[in-house]
BAKOLKOL-924025 format. One record per atom (N, C-alpha, C): residue in three letters; x, y, z. Coordinates in steps of 0.02 Angstrom, whole numbers, plus 50000, padded with zeros to 5 digits. Example, Ala and Ser with C-alpha at 12.3 -4.5 7.8 and 13.67 -1.06 7.14 Angstrom:
BEGIN
Ala506604971650390;Ala506154977550390;Ala506604983550390;Ser506424988850354;Ser506844994750357;Ser506455000250394;
***
This chain:
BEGIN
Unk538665481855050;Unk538235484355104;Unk538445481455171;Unk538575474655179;Unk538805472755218;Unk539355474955254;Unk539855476555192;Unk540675478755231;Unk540495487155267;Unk540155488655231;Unk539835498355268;Unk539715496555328;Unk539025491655330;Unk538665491455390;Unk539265488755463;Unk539885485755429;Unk540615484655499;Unk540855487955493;Unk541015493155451;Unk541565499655464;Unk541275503955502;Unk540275504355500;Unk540225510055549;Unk540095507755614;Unk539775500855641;Unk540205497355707;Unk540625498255732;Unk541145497355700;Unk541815499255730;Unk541965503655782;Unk542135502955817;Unk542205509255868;Unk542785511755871;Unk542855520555874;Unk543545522055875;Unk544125521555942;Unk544865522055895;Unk545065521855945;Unk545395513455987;Unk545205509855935;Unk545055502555975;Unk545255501556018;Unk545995500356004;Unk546335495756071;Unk546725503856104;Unk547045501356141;Unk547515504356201;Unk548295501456170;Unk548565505656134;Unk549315501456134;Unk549745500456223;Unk550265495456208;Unk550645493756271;Unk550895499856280;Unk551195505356253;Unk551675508456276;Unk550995514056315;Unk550575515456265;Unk550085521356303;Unk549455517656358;Unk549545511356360;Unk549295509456414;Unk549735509156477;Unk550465507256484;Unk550805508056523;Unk550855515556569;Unk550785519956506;Unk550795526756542;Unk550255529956569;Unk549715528356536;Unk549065527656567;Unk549305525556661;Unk549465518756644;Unk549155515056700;Unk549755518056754;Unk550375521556760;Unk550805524156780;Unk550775530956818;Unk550355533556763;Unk550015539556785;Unk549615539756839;Unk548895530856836;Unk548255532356878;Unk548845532956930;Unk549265527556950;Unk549415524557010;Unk549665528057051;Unk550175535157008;Unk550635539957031;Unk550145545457069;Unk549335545157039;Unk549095551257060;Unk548665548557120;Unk548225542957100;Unk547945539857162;Unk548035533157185;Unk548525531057171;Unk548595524457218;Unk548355517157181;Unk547835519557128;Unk547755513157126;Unk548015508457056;Unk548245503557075;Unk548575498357043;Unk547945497356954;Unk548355498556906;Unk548355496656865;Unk548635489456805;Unk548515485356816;Unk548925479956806;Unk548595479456737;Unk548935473856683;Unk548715471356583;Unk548165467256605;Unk547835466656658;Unk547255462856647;Unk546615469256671;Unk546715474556689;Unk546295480856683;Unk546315484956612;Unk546735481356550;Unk546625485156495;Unk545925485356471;Unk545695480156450;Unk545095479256412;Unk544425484856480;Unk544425483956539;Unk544055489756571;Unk544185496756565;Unk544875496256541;Unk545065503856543;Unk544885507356463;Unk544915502556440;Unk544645507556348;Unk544035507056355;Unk543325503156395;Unk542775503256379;Unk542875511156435;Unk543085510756492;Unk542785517456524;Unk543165524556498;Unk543765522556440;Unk544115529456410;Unk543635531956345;Unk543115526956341;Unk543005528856270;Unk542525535156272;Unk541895537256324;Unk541605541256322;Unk542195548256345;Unk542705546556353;Unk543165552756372;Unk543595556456317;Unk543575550756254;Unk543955552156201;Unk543325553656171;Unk542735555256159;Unk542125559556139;Unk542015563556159;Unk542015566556245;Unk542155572456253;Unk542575577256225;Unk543115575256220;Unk543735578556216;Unk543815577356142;Unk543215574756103;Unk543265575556021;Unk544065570455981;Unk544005568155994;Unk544775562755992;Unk544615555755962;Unk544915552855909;Unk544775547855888;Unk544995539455909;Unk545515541655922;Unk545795537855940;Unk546155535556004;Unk546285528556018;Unk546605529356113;Unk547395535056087;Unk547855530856030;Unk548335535856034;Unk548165542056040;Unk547765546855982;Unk547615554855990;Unk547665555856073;Unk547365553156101;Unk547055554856155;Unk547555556356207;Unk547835550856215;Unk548595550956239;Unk549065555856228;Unk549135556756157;Unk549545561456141;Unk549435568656175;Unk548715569956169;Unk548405574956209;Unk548765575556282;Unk548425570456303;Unk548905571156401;Unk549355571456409;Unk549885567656357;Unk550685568856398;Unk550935572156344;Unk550645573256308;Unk551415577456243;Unk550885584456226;Unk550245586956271;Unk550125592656233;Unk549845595356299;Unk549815594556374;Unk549655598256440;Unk549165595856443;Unk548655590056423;Unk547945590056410;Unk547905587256493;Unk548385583556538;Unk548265580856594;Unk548045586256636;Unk547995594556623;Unk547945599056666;Unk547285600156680;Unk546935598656619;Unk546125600356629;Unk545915593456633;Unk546175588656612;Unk545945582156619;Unk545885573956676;Unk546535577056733;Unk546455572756772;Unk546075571956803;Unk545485575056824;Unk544865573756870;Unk544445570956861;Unk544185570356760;Unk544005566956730;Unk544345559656723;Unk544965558356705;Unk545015552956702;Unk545185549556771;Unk545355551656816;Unk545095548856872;Unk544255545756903;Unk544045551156877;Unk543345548556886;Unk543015540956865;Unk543395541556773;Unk543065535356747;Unk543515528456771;Unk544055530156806;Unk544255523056824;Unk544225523156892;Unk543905524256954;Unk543775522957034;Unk543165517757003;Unk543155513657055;Unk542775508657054;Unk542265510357135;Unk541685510757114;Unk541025514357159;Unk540525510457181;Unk540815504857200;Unk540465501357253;Unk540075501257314;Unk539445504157328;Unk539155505257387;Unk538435501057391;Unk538365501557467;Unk537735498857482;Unk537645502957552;Unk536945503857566;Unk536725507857627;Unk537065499057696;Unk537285501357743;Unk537225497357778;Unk537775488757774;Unk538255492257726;Unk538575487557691;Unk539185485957740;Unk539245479157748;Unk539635474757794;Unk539245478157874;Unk538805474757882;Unk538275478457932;Unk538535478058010;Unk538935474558006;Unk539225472058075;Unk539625478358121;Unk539875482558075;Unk539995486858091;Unk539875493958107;Unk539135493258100;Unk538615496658118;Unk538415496658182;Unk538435490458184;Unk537955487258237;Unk538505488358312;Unk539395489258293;Unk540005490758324;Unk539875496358355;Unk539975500758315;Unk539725509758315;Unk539265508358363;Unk538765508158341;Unk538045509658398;Unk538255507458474;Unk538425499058483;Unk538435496058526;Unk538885498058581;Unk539565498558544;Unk540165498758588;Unk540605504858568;Unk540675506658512;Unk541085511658505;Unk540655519158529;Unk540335520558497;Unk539975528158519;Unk539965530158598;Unk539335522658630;Unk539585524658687;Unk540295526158734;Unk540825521958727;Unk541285521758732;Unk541675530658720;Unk541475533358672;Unk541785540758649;Unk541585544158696;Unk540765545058709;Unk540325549058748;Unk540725548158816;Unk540745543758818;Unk540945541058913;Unk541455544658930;Unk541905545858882;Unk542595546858875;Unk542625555358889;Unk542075558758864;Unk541755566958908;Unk541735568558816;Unk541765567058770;Unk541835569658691;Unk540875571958692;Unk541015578858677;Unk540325580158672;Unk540175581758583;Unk540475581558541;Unk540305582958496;Unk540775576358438;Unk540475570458424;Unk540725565758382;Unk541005568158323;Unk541545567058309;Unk542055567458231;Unk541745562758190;Unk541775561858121;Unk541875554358106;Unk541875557358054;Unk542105551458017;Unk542385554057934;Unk542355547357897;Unk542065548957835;Unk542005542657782;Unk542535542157748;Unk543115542057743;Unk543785543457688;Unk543545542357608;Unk543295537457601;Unk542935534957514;Unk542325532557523;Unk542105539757506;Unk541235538857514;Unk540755536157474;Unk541055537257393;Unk540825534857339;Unk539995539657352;Unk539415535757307;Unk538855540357315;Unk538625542157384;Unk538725540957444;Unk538465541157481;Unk538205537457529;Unk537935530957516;Unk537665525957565;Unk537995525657621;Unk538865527657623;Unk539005523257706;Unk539145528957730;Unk539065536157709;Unk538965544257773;Unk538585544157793;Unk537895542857763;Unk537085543157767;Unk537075539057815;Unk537345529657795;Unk537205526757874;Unk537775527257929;Unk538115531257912;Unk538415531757996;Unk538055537958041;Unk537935544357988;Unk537305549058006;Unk536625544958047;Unk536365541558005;Unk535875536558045;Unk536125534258114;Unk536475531458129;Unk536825527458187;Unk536775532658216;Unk537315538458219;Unk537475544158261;Unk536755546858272;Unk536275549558216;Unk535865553458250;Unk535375548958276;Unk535505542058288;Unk534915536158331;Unk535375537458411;Unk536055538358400;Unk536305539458476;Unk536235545658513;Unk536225550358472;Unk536275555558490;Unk535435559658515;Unk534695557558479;Unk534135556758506;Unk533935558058575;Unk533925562758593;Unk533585563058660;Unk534115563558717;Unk534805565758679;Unk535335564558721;Unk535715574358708;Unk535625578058766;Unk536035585158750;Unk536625583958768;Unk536905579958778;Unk537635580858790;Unk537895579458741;Unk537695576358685;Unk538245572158614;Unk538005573658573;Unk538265579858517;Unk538035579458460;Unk538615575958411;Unk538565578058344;Unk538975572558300;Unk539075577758243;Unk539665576258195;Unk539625578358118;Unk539795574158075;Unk539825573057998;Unk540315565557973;Unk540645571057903;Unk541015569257917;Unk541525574457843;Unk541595567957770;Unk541305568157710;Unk541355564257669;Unk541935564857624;Unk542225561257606;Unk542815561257540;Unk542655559157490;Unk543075559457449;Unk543055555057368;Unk543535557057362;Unk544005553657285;Unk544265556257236;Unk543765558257205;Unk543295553357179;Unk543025556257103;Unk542355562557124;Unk542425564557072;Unk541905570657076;Unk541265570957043;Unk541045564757020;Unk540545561556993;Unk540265556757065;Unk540485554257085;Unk540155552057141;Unk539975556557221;Unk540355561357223;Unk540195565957262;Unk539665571457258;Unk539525572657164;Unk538835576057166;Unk538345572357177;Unk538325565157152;Unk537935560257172;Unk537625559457246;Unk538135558957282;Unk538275558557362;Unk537665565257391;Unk538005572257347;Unk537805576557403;Unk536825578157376;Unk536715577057324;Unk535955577957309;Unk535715571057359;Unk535875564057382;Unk535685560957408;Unk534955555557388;Unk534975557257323;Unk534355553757292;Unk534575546957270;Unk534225542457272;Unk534485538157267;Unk533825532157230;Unk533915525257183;Unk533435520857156;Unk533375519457227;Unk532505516457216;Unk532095513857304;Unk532265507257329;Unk532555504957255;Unk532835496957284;Unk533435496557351;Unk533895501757329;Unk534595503557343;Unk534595502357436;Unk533885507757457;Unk534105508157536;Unk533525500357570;Unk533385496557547;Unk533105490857569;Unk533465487957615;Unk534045490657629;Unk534445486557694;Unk534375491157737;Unk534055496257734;Unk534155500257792;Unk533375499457829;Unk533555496557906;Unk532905496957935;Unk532325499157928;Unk531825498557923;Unk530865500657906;Unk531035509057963;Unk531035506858039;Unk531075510558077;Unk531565517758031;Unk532235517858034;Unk532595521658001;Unk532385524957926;Unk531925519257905;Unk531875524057806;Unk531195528157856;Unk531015525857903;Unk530265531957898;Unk530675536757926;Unk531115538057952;Unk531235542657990;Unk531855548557946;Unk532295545857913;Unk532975548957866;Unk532535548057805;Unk532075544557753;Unk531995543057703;Unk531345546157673;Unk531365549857614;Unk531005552657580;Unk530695548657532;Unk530175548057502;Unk529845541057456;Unk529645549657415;Unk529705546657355;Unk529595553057285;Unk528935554057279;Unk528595560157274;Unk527775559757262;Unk527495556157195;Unk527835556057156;Unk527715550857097;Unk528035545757087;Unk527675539457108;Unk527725533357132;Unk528115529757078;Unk527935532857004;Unk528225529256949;Unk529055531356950;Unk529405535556980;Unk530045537556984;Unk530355531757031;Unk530195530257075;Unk530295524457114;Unk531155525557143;Unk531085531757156;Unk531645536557200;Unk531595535757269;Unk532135539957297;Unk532045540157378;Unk532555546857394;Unk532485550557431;Unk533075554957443;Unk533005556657530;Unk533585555257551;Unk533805557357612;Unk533575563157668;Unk533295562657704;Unk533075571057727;Unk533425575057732;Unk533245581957721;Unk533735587457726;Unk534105588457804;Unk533605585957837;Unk534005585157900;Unk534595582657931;Unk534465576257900;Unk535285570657887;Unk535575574457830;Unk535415576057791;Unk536065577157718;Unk536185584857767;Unk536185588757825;Unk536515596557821;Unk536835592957869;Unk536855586157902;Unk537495585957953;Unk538215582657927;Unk538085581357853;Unk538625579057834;Unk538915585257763;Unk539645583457766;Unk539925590157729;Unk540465586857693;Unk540425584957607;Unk540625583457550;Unk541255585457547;Unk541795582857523;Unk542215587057495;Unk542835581057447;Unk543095584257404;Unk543705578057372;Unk544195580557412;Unk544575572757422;Unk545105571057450;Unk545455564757394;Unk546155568757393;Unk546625560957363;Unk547015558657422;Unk546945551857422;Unk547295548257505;Unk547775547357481;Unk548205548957401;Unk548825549657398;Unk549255558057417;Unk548715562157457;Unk548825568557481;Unk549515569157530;Unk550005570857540;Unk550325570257594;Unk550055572857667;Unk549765575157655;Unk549075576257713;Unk548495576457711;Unk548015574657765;Unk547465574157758;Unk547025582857797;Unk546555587957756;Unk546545592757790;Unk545825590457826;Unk545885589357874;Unk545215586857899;Unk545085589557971;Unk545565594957991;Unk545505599258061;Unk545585594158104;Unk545155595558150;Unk545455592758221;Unk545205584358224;Unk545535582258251;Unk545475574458266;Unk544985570658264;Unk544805565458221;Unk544075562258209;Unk544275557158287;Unk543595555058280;Unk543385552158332;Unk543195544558287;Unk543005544558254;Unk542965537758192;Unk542905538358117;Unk543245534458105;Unk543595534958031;Unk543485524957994;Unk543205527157950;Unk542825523357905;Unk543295523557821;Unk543825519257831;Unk544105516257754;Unk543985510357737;Unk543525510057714;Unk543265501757699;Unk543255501257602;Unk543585494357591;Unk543675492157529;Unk543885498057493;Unk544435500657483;Unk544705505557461;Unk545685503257462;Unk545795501257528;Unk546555499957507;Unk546865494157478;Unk546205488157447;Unk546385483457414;Unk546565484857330;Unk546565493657321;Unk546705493657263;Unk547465496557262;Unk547645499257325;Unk548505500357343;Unk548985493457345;Unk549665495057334;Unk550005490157348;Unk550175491557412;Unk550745487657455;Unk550805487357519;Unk551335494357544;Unk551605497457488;Unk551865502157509;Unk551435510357514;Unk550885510657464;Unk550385513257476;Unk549965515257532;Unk549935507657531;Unk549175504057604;Unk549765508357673;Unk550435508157689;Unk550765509857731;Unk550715517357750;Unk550775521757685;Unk550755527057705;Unk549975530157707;Unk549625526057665;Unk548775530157669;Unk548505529657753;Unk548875524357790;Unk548625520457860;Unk548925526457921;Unk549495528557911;Unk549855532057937;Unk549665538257939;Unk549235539357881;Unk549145548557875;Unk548335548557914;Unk548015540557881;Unk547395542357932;Unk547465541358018;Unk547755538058034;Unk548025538358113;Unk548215544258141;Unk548575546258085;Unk548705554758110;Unk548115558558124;Unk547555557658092;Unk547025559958081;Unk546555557458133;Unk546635551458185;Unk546135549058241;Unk546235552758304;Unk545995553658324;Unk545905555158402;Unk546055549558423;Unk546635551258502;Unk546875542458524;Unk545995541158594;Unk545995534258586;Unk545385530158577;Unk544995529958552;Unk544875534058493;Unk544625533058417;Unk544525528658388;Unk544095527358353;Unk544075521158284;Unk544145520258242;Unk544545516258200;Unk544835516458137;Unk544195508358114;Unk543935509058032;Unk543495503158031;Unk543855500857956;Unk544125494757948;Unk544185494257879;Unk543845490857860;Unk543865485557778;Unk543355485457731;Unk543595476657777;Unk543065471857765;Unk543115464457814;Unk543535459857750;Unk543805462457692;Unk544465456957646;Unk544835461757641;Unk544855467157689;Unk545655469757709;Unk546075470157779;Unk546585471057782;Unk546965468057854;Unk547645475457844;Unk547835474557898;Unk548275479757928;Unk549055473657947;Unk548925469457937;Unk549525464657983;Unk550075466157948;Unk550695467357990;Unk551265468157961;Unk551435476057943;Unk551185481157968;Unk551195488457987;Unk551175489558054;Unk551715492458061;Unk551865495658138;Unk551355502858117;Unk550735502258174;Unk550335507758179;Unk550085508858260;Unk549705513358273;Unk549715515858329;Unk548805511958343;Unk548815505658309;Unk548095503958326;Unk548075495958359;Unk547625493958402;Unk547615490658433;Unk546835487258401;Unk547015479258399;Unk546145477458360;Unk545695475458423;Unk545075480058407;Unk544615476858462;Unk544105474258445;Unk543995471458376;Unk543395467458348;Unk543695466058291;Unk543305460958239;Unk543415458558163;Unk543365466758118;Unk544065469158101;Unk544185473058066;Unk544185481658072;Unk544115480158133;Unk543815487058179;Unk544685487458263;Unk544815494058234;Unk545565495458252;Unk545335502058319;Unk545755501058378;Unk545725507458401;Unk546345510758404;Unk546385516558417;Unk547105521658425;Unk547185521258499;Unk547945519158491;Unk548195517758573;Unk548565525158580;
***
């Protein structure tokens, strides 16, 4: 009874061999950038395993075999992209740069005759940092007809972008966002026991969803942002990566524009067209 009750424990599939983890991890890096190294194995079979149940598969080999020796990567990369991005957000997160935006950069655009603000989240993950740059912009923009604003959201994954665009969110989540601001953007659920919150429709129609891979050789994002938001995202590139993802978003600024990165990432040692005018916060010369 005993030996039954560990064979059906067992979980299929166990390990990840070296050779189909290598190609695994060869694959993420080739499609989006990010570094797979032997100490992301053991994360990578707990988040492959609900993917090898979709896809009815017992094992990590089957599974494998599927993607590279039977076309399965054709219907499957979006999925397995999904389960390995790492989706780190908070409303209001590294706040300092909030407080940038409002203070010195926005005005600064306006002054400049820009009547209608760009800005773009590059890795939006669920949502929290479009929503608060929406906040910021539509606190500047208030009572003001000369400046309106839009913010264009990205992802790779497509699990965090449906997330993103319904805008609902646990009530703990937006506690960093000002009292003033949740009465004003923030919806509280009529049944108190859900202990939800969702965004007003007002803020969620000025922002506009879409996937983006920043391993794209271009970025289609129309005409020139006015501020651009890559924060904690290129610490998962290596430095030849981080070079060209930096380059394609510069392409992408309007010159005196703002580029904001994540505050344990740095630009030093790239010839770019940005000049630093605060802790981690870049402008286009």
């Amino acid at each position: 009874m005993g030996m039954a009750a560990a064979v059906e424990t067992q979980l299929p599939g166990d390990r990840i061999s070296k050779r189909n983890f290598d190609r695994l991890a060869r694959f993420i890096c080739d499609y989006s950038g990010i570094k797979m190294p032997p100490t992301k194995l053991t994360m990578l079979e707990g988040r492959l395993r609900r993917r090898l149940r979709a896809t009815n598969h017992s094992t990590f080999d089957d599974y494998c075999d599927f993607l590279f020796n039977h076309d399965g990567l054709a219907q499957e990369t979006v999925y397995l992209i999904d389960v390995v991005t790492t989706n780190k957000t908070d409303f209001f997160r590294e706040a300092k740069h909030f407080d940038y935006l409002q203070s010195v950069a926005l005005p600064a655009i306006a002054n400049s005759g820009v009547r209608t603000v760009r800005t773009w989240s590059s890795a939006c993950s669920t949502g929290a940092e479009p929503y608060t740059m929406a906040m910021v912009l539509a606190e500047f923009a208030e009572g003001r007809n000369d400046v309106s604003y839009s913010v264009l959201a990205t992802d790779l994954s497509t699990d965090v972008l449906q997330t993103a665009r319904r805008g609902i969110y646990p009530e703990d989540l937006i506690a960093p966002v000002p009292r003033d601001l949740q009465r004003k953007y923030v919806l509280t659920a009529k049944q108190p026991d859900r202990r939800e919150v969702r965004i007003t429709p007002k803020l969620r129609s000025k922002i506009g969803f879409a996937r983006m891979n920043l391993m794209d050789e271009k970025y289609a994002v129309g005409e020139p942002m006015h501020v651009i938001f890559c924060r904690n995202v290129l610490i998962y590139f290596d430095k030849q990566t981080q070079a060209g993802v930096l380059n394609r978003l510069c392409d992408c600024l309007a010159k005196g524009g703002y580029m904001f990165i994540g505050h344990s990432e740095s630009i030093t040692g790239f010839d770019l067209p940005l000049k630093q005018v605060s802790n981690t916060v870049f402008q286009r010369i």
